[in-house]
C-alpha positions in Angstrom: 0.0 0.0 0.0 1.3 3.3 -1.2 2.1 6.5 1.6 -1.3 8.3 0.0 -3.3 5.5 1.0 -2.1 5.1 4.9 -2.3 8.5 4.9 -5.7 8.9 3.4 -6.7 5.7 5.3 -5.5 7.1 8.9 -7.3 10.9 7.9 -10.6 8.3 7.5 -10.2 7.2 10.6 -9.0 10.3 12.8 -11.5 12.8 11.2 -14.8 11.2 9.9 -17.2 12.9 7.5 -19.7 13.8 10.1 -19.2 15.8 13.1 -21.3 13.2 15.4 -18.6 10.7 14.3 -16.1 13.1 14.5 -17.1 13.3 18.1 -17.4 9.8 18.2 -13.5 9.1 17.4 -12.6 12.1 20.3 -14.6 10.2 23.0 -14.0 6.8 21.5 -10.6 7.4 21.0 -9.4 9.6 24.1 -11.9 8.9 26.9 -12.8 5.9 27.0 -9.4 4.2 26.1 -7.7 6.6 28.4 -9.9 5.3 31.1 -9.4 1.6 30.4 -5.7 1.8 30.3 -4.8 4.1 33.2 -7.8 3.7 35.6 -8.6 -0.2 34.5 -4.9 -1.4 35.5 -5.2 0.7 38.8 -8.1 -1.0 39.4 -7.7 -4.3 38.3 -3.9 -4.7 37.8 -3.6 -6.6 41.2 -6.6 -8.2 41.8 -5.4 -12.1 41.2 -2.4 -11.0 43.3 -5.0 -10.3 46.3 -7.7 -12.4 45.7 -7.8 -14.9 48.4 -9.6 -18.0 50.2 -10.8 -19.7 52.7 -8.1 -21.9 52.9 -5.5 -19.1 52.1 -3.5 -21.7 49.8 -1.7 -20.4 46.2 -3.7 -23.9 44.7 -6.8 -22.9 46.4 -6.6 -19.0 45.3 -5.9 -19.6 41.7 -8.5 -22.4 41.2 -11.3 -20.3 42.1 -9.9 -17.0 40.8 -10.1 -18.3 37.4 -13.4 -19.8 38.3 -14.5 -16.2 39.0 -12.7 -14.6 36.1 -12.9 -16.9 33.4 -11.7 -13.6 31.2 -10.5 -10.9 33.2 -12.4 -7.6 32.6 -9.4 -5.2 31.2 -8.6 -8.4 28.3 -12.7 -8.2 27.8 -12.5 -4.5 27.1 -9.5 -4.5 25.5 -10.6 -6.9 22.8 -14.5 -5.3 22.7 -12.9 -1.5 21.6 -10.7 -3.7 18.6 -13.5 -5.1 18.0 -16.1 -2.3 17.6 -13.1 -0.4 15.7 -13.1 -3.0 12.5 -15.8 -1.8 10.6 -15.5 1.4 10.4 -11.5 0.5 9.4 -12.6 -1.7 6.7 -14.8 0.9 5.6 -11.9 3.7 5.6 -9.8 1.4 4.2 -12.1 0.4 1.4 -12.4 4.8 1.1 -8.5 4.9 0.9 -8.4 2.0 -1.8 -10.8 3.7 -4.3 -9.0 7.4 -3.3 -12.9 8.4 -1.9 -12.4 12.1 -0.2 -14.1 11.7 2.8 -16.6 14.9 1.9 -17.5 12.5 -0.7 -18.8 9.9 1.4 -22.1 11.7 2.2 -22.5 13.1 -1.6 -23.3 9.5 -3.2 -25.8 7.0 -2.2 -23.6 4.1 -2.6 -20.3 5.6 -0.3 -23.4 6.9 2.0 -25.1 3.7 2.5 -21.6 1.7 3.0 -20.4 4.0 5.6 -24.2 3.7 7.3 -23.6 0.0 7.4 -20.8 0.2 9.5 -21.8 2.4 11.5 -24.7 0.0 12.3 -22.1 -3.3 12.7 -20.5 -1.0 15.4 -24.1 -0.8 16.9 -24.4 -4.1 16.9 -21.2 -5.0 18.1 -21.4 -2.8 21.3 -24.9 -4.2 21.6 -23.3 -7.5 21.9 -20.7 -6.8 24.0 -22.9 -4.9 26.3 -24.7 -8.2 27.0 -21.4 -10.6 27.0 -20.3 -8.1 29.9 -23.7 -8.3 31.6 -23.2 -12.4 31.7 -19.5 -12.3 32.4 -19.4 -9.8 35.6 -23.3 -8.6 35.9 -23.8 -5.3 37.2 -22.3 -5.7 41.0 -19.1 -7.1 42.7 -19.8 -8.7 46.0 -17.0 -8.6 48.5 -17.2 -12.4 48.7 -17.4 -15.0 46.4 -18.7 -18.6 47.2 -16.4 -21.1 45.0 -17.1 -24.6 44.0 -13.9 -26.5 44.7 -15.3 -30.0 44.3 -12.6 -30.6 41.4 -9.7 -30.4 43.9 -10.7 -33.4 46.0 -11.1 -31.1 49.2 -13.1 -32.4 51.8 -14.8 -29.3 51.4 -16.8 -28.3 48.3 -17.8 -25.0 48.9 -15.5 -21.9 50.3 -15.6 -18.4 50.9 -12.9 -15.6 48.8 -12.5 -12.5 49.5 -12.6 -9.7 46.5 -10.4 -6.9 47.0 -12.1 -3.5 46.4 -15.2 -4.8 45.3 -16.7 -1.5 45.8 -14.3 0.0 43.1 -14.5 -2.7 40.2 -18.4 -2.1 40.7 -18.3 1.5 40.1 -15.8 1.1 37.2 -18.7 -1.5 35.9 -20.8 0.9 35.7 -18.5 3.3 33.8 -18.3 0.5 31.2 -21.4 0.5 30.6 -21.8 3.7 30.8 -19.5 4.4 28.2 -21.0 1.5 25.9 -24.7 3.3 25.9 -22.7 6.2 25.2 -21.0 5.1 22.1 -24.3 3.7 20.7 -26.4 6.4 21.4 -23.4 8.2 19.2 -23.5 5.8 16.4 -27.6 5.9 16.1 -26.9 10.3 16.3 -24.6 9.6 13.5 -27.0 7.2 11.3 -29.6 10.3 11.7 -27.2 13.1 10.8 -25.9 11.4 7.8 -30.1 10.8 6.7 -31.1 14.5 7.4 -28.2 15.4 5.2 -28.7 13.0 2.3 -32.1 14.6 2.5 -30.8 18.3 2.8 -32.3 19.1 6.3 -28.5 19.7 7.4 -25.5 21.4 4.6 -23.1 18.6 3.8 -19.6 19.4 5.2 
């Protein structure tokens, strides 16, 4: 791939041909990576490390931690944000291929109703992710956790673990979600802007 097409390809990316996705990519982008990379590892970066049981053994610990973190949350985010970010790179991609300015993109019907189709995957996508998240870690951490140890041969099946600052991880769930309803509410903004202009209630850019 030629410089002009990274070039026009990153330009696609960074600055979008509405101003709601424009937006979009600032909060997207800044916020809400910013706050999963400094504030999730703060969070979360020691919790294995000071999660601990009822008997306070290493074997004991690490059995039921990855019983209650089959994935732990900062690898879920990490992956849902790649995620949600392909579309809209295949699309600017596909835009940098065929040399399409991006103030094209809303002047024919075909570039218009490509770019609203990935807009709507990333709609989908956080839609999905929203519900993994609500399966995987719910909506509350409890400070303690009742794990099955059965498989160990314990004479004991069931024992208590402690979660350290449960209170935090549940507020920082919260923001994650937050931040997810956000981001769709943006994306459904953006489907509307790009109608009202392809109908000319709003100057193209």
């Amino acid at each position: 791939m030629s410089p002009n097409y990274i070039r026009s390809f990153s330009e696609g990316c960074l600055r979008p041909p509405t101003v709601i996705g424009q937006f979009h990519t600032l909060f997207f982008g800044s916020i809400r990576m910013f706050f999963l990379g400094v504030l999730g590892f703060a969070v979360y970066g020691n919790e294995a490390l000071h999660f601990s049981c009822d008997p306070d053994k290493r074997e004991v610990n690490l059995f039921c931690y990855n019983q209650f973190r089959p994935i732990t949350p900062q690898v879920f985010w990490a992956l849902q944000l790649v995620i949600v970010l392909v579309p809209g790179a295949f699309f600017h991609l596909y835009a940098a291929c065929k040399s399409i300015k991006q103030e094209d993109i809303l002047q024919k019907s075909s570039y218009s109703g490509f770019y609203i189709f990935s807009v709507f995957l990333r709609i989908v996508l956080e839609v999905v992710a929203f519900w993994l998240q609500i399966q995987l870690f719910g909506f509350k951490v409890n400070a303690i956790y009742m794990c099955d140890v059965g498989a160990l041969d314990k004479k004991f099946n069931i024992t208590r673990c402690m979660v350290p600052e449960h209170f935090e991880k549940t507020i920082f769930l919260i923001a994650m979600y937050t931040f997810t309803v956000i981001t769709v509410i943006l994306c459904v903004a953006e489907i509307f802007e790009i109608s009202c202009r392809r109908l000319g209630f709003l100057k193209t850019q």
